[in-house]
N, C-alpha and C positions, 0 to 999 in steps of 0.2 A: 386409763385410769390414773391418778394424781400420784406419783411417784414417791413424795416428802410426805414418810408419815406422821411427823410432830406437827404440832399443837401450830405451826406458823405454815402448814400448806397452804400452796396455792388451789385455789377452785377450777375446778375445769369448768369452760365454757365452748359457747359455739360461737366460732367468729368465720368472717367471709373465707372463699376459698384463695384469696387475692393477699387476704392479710397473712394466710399461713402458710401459703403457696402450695397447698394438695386441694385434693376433689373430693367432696364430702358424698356419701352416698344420697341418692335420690331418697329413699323411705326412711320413714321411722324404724321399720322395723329389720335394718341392714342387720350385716353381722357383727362384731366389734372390729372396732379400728385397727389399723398396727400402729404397735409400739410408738412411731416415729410421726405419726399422725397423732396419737392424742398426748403425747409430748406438745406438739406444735402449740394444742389447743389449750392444755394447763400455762404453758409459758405464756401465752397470748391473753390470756383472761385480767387481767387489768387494763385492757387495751378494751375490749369488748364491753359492749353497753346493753341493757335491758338484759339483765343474765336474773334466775332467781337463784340466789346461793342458798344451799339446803345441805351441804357437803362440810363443811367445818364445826359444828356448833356453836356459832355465834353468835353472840345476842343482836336481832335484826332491828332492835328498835336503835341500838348506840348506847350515847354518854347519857345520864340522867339529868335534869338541867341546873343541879348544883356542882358535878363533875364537870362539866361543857364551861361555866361559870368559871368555877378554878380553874380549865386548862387554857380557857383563852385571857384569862389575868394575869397568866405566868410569862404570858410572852413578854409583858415589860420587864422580865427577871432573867429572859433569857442569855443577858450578859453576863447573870451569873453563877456560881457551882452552885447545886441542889441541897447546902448544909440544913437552911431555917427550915426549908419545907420538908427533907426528909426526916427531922426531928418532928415536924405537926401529924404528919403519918406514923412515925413510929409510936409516938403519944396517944392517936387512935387504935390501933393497934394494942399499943396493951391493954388499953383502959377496956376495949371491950372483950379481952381475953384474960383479967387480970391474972396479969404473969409483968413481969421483969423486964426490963430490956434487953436483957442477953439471953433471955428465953424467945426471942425473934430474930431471925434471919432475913433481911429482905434481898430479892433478889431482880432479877431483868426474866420475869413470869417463870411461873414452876415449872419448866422444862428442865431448866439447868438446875432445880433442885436435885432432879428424879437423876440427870447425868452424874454430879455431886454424890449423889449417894449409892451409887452403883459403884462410880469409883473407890469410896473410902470404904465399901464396906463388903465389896468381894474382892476376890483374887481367885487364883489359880486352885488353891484348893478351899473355898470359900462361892459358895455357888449362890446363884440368883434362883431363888423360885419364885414363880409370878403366874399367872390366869391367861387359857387363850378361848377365847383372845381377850385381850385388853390394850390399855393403851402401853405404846411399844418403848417408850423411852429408855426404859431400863432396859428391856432388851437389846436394842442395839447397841446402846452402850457396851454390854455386857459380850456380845459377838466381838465387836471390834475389838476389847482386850482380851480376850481366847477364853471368859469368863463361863463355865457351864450353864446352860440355862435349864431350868427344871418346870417345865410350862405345865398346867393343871385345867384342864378343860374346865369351862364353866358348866353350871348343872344344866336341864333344860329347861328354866325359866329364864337363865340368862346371868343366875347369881354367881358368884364367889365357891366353889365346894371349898370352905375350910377345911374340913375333916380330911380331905385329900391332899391340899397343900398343908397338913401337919404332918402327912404321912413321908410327905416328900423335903421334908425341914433340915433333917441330921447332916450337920455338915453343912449347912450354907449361910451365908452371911450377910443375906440382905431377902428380906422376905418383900416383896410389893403388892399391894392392897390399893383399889382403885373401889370408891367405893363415896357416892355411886361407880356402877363400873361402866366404861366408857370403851367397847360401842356398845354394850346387851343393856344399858341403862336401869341394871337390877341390882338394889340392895342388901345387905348383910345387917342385921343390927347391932349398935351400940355393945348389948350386952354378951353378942357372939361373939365378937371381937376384942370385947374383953378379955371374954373366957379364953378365947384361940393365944393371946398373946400371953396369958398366965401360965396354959397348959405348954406352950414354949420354952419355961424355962427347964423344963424337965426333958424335952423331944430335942431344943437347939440351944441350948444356953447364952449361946455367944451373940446368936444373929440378930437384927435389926430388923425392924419392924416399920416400914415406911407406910403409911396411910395416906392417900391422895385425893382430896376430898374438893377436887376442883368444884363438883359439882354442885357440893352442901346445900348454897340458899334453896336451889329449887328442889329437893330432895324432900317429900312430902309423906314416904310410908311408917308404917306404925311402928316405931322401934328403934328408928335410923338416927342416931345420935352421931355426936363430935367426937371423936379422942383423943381431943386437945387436953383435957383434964390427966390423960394417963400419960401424954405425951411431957408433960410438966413434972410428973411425979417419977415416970420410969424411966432410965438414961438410953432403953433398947429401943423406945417406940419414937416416932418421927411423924409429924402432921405436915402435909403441906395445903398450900390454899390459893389460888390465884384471883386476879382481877380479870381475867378474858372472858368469863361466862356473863354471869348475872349481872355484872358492873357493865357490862360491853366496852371494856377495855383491851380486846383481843390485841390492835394493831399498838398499843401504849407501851407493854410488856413490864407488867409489874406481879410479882407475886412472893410467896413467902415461905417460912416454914416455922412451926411453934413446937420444941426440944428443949429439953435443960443443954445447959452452956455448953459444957462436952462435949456434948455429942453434933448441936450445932458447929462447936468449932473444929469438929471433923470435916463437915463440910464445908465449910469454909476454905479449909485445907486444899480442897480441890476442886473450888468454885470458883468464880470472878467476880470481881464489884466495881461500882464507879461507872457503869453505863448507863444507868436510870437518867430520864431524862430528868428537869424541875417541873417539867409541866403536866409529866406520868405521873411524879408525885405529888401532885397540886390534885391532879384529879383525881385521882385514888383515894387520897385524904378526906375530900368532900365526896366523891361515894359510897365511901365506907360508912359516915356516919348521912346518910338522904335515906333511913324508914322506909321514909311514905314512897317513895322511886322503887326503892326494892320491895316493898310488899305488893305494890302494883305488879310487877316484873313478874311476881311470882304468881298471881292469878292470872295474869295475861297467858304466862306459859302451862300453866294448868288449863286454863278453856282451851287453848289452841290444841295442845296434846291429845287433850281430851276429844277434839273435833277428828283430830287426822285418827288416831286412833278407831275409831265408830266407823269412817268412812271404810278402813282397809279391812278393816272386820266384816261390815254388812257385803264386803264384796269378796266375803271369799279368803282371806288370808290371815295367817295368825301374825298377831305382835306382841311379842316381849315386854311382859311389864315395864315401867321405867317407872324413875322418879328423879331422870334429868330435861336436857331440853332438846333432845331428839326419841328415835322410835327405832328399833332395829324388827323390820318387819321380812318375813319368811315369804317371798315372790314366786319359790319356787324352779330360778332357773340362776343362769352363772349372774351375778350383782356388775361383774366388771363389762360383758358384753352388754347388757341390760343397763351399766351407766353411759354408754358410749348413746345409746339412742335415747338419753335423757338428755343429753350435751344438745345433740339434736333439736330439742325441743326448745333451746335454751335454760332448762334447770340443770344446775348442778347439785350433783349427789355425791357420797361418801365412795370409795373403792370399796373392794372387796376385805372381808375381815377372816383370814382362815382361820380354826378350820370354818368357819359360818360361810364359804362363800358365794350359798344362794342366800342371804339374808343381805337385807338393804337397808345401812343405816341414813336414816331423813333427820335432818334436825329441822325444829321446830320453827318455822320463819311466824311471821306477820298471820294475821289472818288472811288478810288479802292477798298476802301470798298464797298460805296454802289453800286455799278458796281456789286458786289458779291453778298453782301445780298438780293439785291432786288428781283430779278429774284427768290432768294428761298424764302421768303417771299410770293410773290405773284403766283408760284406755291402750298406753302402750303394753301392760301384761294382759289385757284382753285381746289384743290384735292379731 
């Protein structure tokens, strides 16, 4: 299974036994790989062709064709520093979150936000509470500086239990909120979150309130709001927001975070800048403002969902609500042995997500894609 659990893993695939110099098993339905064998195969997977990737959440269609537009104009810019274009992005940017300019942080994709803010806003006695599972950023961070971590199971729809991470609050300094959450793809809404961050001042007064809302545009259930509005007014709460989903700017790495200045310039404090390419920012600028690209993006990802969804049901198996652009679906058996004979098939799929881990997170490819994969997917839990 895929070792790098941030937002830039590589996908596993199935390449020859020549290219990775072991012996793949004969059947699908072998038993999982060792270690040292499906290592071979993640390192290898840019090398290998015809793979369908289902394992990352990435948007399968790419650039939009005003984004592709700006990122290949930039090249005749590539002689120079990124100053004109990272001001036409940061001008997007406010305009469509009216706020400030020092109410925006940009950064090289929201990874290094979530690192950023684990750093400035725990310590030693100053704890992380965050959702398991979710996405792990903050927790590792928080391991590698001997930071406590105070993990809160999600419910069993796959939600956020607030009421549980408020119980686990006193004392810590940095609260993380993934939301949609990322891998159970299940929402909290707007006016909980509100509520959870108010009733904080009285449970954690101190701590910080990071909200990770990578997943926002395709985020479609009743309730499920921004808290970019509160993150502007309150100096404790923190939005961040990426370009890797719904923009498919995965491999570009641009993302952001919307705070009053402060609190931004916390993290800043223990951030990096100046790595953005001109051409990230070229096309991110013209992504941000293409509609009619993103509103498409978002019922493409909605009928597709919607298809795999129906398929893993009529056969038997439950899935987790979402309302990003994967599915975390209950298989039934270990996810990690079960992805290794997905490798096989040439799809790749998510690792295992503890504690979930017979639960298989799929992201949402192509129709054509999942028209392909499903069918062998759902043949190999039948086999």
């Amino acid at each position: 299974m895929a070792r790098d659990l941030s937002r830039r893993e590589l996908l596993g695939g199935l390449v020859s036994a020549a290219a990775v110099g072991v012996a793949l098993p004969a059947r699908a339905g072998a038993a999982s790989a060792p270690a040292a064998t499906t290592a071979a195969l993640d390192d290898a997977v840019a090398r290998s062709g015809n793979v369908i990737r289902l394992g990352a959440n990435e948007n399968p269609t790419g650039l939009g064709p005003a984004a592709r537009a700006a990122f290949t104009a930039a090249i005749d810019e590539a002689n120079r520093y990124p100053g004109r274009v990272y001001q036409t992005l940061m001008e997007a940017l406010t305009a469509k979150h009216q706020v400030g300019a020092s109410s925006i942080y940009l950064t090289p994709g929201s990874g290094e936000l979530l690192r950023s803010a684990t750093l400035a806003f725990t310590g030693p006695s100053r704890a992380l509470v965050t959702a398991a599972p979710t996405f792990e950023a903050p927790t590792r961070t928080a391991f590698a500086t001997g930071v406590e971590v105070r993990a809160v199971p999600v419910t069993a729809e796959g939600r956020l239990d607030l009421e549980a991470m408020l119980a686990k609050a006193p004392g810590a300094g940095l609260i993380y909120v993934c939301n949609p959450n990322n891998p159970t793809g299940g929402t909290v809404t707007g006016a909980a979150l509100t509520a959870f961050v108010a009733r904080l001042k009285t449970v954690a007064p101190e701590a910080r309130v990071l909200v990770d809302e990578a997943y926002f545009e395709y985020a479609d259930e009743p309730g499920y709001a921004t808290l970019i509005p509160l993150a502007v007014s309150d100096p404790r709460v923190i939005v961040t927001r990426t370009f890797s989903k719904v923009f498919g700017m995965a491999g570009l790495r641009v993302g952001y975070a919307v705070g009053q200045p402060s609190t931004l310039g916390d993290l800043d404090a223990h951030g990096i800048d100046g790595t953005m390419s001109s051409a990230s920012l070229a096309a991110a600028a013209a992504a941000f403002t293409d509609t009619d690209h993103i509103a498409a993006e978002r019922v493409r990802n909605q009928a597709v969902r919607r298809f795999t969804r129906e398929k893993f049901e009529a056969a038997g198996y439950r899935v987790l609500p979402s309302a990003a652009n994967f599915v975390m679906i209950d298989i039934q058996r270990d996810a990690g042995s079960f992805g290794w004979q997905c490798r096989q098939q040439r799809i790749a799929v998510s690792r295992p997500f503890p504690p979930l881990t017979n639960y298989l997170r799929l992201t949402i490819g192509t129709q054509a894609e999942m028209d392909e994969a499903v069918p062998v997917i759902l043949g190999l839990l039948k086999a």
